[in-house]
Backbone as ProteinMPNN parsed JSONL, in Angstrom:
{"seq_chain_A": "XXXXXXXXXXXXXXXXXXXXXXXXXXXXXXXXXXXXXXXXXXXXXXXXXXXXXXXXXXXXXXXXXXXXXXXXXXXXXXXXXXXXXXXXXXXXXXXXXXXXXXXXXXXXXXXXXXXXXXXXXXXXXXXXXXXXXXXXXXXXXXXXXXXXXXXXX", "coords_chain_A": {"N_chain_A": [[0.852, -1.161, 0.0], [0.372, 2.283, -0.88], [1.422, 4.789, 1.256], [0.155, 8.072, 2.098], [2.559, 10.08, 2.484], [3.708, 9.275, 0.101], [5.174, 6.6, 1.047], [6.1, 2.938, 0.13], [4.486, 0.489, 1.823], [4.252, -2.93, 2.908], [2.107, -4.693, 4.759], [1.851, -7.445, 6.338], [4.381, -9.121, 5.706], [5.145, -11.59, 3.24], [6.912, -14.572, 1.533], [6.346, -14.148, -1.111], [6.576, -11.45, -1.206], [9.044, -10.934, -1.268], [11.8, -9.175, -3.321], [13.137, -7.017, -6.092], [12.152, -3.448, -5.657], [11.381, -0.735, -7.267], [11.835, 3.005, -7.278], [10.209, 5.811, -8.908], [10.35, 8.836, -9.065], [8.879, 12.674, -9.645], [9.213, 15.488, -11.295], [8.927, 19.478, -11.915], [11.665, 19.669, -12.7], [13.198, 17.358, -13.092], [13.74, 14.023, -13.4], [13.694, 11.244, -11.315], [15.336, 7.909, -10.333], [15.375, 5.42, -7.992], [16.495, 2.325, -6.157], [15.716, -0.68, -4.339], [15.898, -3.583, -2.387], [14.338, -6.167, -0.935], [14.767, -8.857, 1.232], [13.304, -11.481, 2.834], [13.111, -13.108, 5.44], [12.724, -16.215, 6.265], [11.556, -18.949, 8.952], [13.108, -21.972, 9.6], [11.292, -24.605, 8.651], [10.497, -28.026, 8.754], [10.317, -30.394, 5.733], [10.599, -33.309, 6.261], [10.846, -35.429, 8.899], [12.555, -36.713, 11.248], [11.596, -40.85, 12.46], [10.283, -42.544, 14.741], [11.968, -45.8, 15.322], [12.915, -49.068, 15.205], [15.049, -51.851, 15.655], [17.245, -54.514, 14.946], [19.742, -55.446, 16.852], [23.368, -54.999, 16.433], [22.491, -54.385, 13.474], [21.272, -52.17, 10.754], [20.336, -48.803, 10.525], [19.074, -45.999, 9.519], [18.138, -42.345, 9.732], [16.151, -39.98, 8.369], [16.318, -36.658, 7.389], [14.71, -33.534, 6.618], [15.138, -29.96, 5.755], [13.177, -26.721, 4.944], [13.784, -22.933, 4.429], [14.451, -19.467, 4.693], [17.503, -17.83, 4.894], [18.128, -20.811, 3.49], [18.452, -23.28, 6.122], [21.076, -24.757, 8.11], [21.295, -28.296, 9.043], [21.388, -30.361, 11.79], [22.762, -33.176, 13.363], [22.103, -34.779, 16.431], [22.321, -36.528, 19.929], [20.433, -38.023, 22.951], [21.655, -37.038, 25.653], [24.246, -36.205, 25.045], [26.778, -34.479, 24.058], [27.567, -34.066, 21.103], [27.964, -33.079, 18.28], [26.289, -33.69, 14.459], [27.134, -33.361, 11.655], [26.303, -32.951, 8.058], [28.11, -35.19, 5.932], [30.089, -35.7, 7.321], [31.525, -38.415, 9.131], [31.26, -39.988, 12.353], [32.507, -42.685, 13.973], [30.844, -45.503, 14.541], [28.657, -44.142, 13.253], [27.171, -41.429, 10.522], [26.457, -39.102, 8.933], [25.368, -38.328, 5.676], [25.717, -36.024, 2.689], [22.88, -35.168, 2.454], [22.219, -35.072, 4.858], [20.997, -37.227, 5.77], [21.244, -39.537, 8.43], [23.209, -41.982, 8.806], [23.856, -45.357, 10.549], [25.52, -47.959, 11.486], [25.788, -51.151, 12.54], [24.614, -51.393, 14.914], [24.192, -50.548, 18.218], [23.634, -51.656, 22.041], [23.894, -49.477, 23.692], [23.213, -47.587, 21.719], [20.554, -47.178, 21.644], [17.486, -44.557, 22.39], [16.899, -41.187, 21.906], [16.729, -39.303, 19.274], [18.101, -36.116, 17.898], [17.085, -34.178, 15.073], [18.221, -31.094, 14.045], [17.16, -27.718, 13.088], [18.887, -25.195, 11.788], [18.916, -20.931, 11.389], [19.545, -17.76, 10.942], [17.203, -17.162, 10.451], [16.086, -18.319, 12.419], [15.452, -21.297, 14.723], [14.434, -25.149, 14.725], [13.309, -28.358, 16.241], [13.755, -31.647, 16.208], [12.551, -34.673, 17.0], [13.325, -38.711, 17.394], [12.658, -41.924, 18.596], [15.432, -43.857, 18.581], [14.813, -47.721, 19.149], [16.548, -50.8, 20.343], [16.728, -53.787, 19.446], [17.368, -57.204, 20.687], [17.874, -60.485, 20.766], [17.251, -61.907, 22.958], [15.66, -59.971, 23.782], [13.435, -60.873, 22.983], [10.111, -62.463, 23.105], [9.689, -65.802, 24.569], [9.179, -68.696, 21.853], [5.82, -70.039, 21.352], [4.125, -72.352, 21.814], [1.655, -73.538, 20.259], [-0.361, -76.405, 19.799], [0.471, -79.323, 20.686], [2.678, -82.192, 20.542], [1.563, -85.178, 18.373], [0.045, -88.129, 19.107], [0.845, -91.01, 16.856]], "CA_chain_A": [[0.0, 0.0, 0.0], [1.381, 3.577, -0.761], [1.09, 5.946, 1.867], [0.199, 9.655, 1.826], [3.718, 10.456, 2.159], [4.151, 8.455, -1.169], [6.307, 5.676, 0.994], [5.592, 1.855, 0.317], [4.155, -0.165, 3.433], [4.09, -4.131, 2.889], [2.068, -5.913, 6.068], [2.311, -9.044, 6.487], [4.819, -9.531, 4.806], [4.998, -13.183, 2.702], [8.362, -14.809, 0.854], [6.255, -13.708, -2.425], [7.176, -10.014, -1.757], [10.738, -10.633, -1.784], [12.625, -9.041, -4.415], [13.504, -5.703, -6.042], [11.56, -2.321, -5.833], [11.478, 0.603, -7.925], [10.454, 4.257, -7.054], [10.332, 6.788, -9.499], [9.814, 10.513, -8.46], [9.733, 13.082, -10.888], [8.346, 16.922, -11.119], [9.05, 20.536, -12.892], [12.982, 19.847, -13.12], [13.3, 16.089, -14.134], [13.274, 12.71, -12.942], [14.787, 10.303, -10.787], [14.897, 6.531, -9.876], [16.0, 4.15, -6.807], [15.713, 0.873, -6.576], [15.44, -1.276, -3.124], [15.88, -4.614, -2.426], [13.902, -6.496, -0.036], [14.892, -10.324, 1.459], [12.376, -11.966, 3.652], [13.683, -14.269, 6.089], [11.383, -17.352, 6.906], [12.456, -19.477, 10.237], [13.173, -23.287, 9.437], [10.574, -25.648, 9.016], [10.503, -29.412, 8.247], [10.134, -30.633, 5.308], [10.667, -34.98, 6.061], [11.09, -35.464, 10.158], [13.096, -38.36, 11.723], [10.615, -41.813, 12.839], [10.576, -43.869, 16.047], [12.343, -46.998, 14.449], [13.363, -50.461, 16.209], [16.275, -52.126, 14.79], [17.974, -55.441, 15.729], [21.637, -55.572, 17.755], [24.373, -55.197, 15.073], [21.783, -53.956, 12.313], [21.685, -51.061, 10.353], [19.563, -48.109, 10.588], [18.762, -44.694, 9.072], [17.167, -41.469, 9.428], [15.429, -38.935, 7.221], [15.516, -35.052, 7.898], [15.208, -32.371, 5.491], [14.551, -28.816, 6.547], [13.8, -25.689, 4.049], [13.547, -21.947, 5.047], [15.693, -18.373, 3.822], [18.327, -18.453, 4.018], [18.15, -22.474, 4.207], [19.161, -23.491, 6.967], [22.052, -25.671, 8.112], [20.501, -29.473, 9.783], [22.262, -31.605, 11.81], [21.979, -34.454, 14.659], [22.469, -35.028, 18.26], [22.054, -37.922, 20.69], [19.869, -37.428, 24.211], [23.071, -37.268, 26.689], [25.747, -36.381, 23.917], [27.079, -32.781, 23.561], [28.526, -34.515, 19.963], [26.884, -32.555, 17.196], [26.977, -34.48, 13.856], [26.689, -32.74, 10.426], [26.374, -33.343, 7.07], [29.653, -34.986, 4.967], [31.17, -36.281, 8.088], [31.797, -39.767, 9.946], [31.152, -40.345, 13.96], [32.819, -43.623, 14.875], [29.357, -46.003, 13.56], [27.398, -42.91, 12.647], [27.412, -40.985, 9.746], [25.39, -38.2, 8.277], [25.406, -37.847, 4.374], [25.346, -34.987, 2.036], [21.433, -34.293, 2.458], [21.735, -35.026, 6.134], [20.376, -38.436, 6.118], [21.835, -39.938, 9.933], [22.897, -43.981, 8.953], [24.615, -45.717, 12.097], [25.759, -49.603, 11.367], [26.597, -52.191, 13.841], [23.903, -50.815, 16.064], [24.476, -51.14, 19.706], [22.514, -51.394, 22.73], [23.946, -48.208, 24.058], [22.551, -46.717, 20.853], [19.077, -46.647, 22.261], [17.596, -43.416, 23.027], [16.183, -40.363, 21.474], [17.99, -38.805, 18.348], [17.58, -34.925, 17.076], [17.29, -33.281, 13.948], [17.985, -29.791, 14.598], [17.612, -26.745, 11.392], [19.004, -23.43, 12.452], [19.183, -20.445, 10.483], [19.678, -16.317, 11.364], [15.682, -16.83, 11.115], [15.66, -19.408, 14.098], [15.411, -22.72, 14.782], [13.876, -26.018, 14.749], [14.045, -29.484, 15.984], [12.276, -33.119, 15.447], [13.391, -35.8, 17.388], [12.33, -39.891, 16.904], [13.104, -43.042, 18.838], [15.647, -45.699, 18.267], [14.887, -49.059, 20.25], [17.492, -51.356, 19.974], [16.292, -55.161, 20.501], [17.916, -58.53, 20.495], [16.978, -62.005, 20.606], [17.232, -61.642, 24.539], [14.432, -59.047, 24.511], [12.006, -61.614, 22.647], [9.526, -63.307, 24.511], [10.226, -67.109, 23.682], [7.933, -69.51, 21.139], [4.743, -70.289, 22.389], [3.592, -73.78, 20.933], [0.32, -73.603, 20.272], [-0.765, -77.435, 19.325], [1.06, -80.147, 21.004], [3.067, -82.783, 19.493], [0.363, -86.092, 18.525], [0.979, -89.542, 19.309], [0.327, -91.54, 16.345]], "C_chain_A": [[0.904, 1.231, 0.0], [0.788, 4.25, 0.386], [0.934, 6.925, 1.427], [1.271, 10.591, 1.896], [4.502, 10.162, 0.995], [5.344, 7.249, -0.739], [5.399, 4.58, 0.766], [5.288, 1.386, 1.649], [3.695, -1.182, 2.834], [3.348, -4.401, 4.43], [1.848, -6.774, 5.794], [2.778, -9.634, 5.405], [5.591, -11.191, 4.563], [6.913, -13.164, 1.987], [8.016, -14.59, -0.457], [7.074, -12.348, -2.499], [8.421, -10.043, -1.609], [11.283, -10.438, -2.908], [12.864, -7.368, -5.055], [12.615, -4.639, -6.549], [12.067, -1.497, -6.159], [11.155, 2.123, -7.556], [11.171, 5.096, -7.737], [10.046, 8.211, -9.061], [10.064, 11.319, -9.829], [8.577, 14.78, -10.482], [8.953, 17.655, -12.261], [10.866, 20.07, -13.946], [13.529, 18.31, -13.562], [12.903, 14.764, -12.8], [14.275, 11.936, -12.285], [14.316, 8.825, -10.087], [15.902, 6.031, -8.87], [15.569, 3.105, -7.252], [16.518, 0.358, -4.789], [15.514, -2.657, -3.118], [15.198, -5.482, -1.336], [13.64, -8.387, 0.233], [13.838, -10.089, 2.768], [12.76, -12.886, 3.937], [12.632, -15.128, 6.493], [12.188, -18.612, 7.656], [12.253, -21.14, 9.1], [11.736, -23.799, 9.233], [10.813, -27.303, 8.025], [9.529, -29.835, 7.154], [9.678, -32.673, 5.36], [11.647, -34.832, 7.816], [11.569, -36.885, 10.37], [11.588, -39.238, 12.5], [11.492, -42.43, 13.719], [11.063, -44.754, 15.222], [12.96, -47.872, 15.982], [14.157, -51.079, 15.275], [17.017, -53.451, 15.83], [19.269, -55.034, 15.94], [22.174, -55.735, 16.136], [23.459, -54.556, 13.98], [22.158, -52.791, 12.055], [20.469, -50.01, 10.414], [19.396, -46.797, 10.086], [18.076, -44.028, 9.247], [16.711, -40.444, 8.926], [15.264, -37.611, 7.911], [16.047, -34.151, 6.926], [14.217, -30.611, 6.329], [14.155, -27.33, 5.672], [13.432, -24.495, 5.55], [14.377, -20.393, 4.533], [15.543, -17.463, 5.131], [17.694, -19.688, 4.366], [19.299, -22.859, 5.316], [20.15, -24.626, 7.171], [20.988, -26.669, 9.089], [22.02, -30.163, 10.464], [21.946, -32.581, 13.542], [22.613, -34.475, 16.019], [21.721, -35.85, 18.696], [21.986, -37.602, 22.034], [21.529, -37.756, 24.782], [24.222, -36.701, 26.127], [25.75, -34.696, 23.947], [27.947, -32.454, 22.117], [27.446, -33.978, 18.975], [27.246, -32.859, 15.761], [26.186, -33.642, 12.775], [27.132, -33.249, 9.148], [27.825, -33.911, 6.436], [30.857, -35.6, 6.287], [30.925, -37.58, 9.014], [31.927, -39.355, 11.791], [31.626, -41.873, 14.238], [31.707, -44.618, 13.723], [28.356, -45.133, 12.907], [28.064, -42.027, 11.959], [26.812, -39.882, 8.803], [25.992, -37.677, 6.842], [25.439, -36.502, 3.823], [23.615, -34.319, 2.47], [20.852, -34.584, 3.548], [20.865, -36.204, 6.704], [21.712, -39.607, 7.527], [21.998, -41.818, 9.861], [23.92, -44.218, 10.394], [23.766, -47.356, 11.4], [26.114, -49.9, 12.855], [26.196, -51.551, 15.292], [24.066, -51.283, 17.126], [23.451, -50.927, 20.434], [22.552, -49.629, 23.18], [23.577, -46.848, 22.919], [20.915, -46.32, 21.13], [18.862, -45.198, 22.969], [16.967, -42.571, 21.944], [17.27, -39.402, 20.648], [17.321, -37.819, 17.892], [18.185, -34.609, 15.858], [17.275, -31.742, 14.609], [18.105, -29.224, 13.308], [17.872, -25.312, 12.196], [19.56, -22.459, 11.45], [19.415, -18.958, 11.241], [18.122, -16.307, 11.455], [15.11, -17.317, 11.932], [15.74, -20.625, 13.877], [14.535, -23.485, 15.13], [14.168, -27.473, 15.558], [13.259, -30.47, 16.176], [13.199, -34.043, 16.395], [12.283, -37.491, 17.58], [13.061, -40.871, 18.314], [13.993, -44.147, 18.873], [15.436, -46.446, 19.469], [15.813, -50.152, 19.261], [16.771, -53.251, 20.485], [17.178, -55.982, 19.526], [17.095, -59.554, 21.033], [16.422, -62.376, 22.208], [15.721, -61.097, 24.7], [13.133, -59.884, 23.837], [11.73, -62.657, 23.504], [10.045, -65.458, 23.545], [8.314, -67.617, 23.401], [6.832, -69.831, 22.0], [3.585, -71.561, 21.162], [2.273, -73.773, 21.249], [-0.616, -75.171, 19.867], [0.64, -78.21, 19.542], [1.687, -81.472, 19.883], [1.763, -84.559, 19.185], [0.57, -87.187, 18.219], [0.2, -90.113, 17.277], [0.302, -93.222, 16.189]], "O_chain_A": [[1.94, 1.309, 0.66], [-0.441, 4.253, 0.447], [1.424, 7.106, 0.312], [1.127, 11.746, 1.493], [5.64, 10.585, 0.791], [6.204, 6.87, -1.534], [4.197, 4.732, 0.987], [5.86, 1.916, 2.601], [2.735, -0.936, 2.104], [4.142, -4.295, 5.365], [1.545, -6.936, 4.612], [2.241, -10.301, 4.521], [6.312, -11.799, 5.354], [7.761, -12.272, 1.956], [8.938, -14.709, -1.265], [7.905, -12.047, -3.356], [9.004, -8.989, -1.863], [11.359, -11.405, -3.666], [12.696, -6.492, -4.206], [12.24, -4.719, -7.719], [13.149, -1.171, -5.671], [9.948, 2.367, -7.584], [12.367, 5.313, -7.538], [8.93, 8.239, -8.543], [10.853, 11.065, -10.739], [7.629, 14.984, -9.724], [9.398, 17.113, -13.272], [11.147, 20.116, -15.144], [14.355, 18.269, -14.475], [12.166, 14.689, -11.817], [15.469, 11.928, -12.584], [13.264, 8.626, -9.48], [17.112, 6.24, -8.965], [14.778, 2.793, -8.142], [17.499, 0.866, -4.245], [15.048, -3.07, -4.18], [16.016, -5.377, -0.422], [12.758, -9.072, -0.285], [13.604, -9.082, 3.436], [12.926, -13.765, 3.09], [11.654, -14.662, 7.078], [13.174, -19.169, 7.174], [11.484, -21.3, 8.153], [10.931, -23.133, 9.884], [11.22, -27.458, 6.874], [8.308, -29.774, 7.298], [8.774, -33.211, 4.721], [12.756, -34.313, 7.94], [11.142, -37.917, 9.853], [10.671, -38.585, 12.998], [12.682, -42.743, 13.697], [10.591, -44.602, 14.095], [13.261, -47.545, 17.13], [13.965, -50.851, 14.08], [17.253, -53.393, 17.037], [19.838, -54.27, 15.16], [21.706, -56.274, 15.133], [24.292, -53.889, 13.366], [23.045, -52.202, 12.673], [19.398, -50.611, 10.321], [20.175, -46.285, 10.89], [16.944, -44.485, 9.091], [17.4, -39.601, 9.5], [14.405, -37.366, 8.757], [17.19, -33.965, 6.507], [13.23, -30.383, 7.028], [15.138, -26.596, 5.775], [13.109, -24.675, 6.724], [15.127, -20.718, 3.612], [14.715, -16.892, 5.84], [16.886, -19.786, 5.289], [20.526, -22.759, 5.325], [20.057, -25.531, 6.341], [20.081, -26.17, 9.755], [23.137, -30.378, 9.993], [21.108, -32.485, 14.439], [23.732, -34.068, 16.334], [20.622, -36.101, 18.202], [22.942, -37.054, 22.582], [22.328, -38.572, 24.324], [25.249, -36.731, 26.806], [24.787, -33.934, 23.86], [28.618, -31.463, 21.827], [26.287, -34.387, 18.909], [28.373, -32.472, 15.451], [25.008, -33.296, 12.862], [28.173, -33.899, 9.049], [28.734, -33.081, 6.423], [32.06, -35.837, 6.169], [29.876, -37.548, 9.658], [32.67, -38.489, 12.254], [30.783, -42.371, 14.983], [31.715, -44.53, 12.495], [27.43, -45.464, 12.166], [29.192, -41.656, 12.283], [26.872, -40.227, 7.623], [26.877, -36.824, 6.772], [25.124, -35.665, 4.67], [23.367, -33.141, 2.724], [19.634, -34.557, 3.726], [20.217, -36.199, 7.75], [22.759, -40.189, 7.243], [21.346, -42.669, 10.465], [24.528, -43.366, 11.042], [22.646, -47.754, 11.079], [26.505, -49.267, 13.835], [26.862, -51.29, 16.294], [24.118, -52.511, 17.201], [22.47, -50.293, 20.047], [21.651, -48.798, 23.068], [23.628, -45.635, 23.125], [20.322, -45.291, 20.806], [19.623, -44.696, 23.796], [16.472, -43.202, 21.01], [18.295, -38.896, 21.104], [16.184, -38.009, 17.461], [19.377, -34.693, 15.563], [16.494, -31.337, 15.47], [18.801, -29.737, 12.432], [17.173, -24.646, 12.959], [20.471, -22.814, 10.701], [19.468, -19.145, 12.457], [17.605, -15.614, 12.332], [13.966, -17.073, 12.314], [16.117, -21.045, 12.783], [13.652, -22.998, 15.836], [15.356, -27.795, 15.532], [12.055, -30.265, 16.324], [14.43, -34.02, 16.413], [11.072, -37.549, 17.794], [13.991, -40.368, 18.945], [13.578, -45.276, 19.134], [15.744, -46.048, 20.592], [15.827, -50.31, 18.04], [16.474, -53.674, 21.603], [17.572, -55.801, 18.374], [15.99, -59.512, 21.574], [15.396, -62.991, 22.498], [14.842, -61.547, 25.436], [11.975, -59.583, 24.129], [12.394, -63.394, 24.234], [10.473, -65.921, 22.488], [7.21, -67.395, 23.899], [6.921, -69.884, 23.227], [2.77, -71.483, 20.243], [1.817, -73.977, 22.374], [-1.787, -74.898, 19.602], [1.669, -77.964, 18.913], [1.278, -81.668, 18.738], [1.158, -84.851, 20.216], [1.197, -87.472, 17.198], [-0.747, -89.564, 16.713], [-0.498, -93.759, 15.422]]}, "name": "protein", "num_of_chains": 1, "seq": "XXXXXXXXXXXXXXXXXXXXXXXXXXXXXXXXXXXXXXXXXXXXXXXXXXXXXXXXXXXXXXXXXXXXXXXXXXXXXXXXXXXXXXXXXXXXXXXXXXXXXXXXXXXXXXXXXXXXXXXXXXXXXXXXXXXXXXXXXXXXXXXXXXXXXXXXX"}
């Protein structure tokens, strides 16, 4: 909306109105132009959030987090108890977070159980998602349960 002072006034402003403004002025003695640029920051949000998952001893496991937002923000993982913050492109020991931030971890352990974050943080704020792993072994299953005896013949 123009004002009566002839300035622009955007409210509520969206990530459509980002981009570059013009203002012309002009009267008896000639003319003149600006130009303005206007970025709109929008905080993180999740696009694809990490899942509770269960996973046998030794197995392999993965999890999914994508985050947009402007700028886009940087993602990356942490483990309840851990002050070890794991980002894209680099190796942890069994854990490993890919290029697009996907969290694999082989040769799952018990002490891998526990509650794992996605975090997205940007200059427009932050986010974070967190899922489940349960870790089970053959231990934690209940045993067979024979339902129909064996029959003389």
């Amino acid at each position: 909306q123009i004002l009566e002072d002839k300035s622009l006034q955007i409210q509520n402003v969206q990530s459509s109105d980002e981009g570059l403004y013009v203002c012309d002025a002009e009267n008896l003695v000639g003319t003149i132009s600006t130009k303005a640029s206007l970025l709109v920051n929008s905080p993180p949000t999740f696009i694809e959030q990490p899942q509770d998952q269960k996973v046998s001893l030794n197995g392999f496991v993965e999890f999914h987090c994508k985050a947009t937002g402007n700028p886009p923000p940087s993602t990356f993982w942490s483990r309840e108890g851990s002050q070890v913050l794991m980002f894209p492109e680099n190796s942890y020991g069994r854990m490993q977070v890919n290029q697009v931030g996907t969290l694999k971890i082989r040769e799952v352990q018990r002490e891998d159980s526990g509650f794992i974050a996605c975090s997205a943080l940007s200059v427009a704020g932050s986010k974070s998602s967190r899922a489940f792993l349960r870790v089970i072994s053959v231990a934690d299953l209940p045993p067979p349960i024979i339902q129909i005896g064996p029959s003389n013949q």
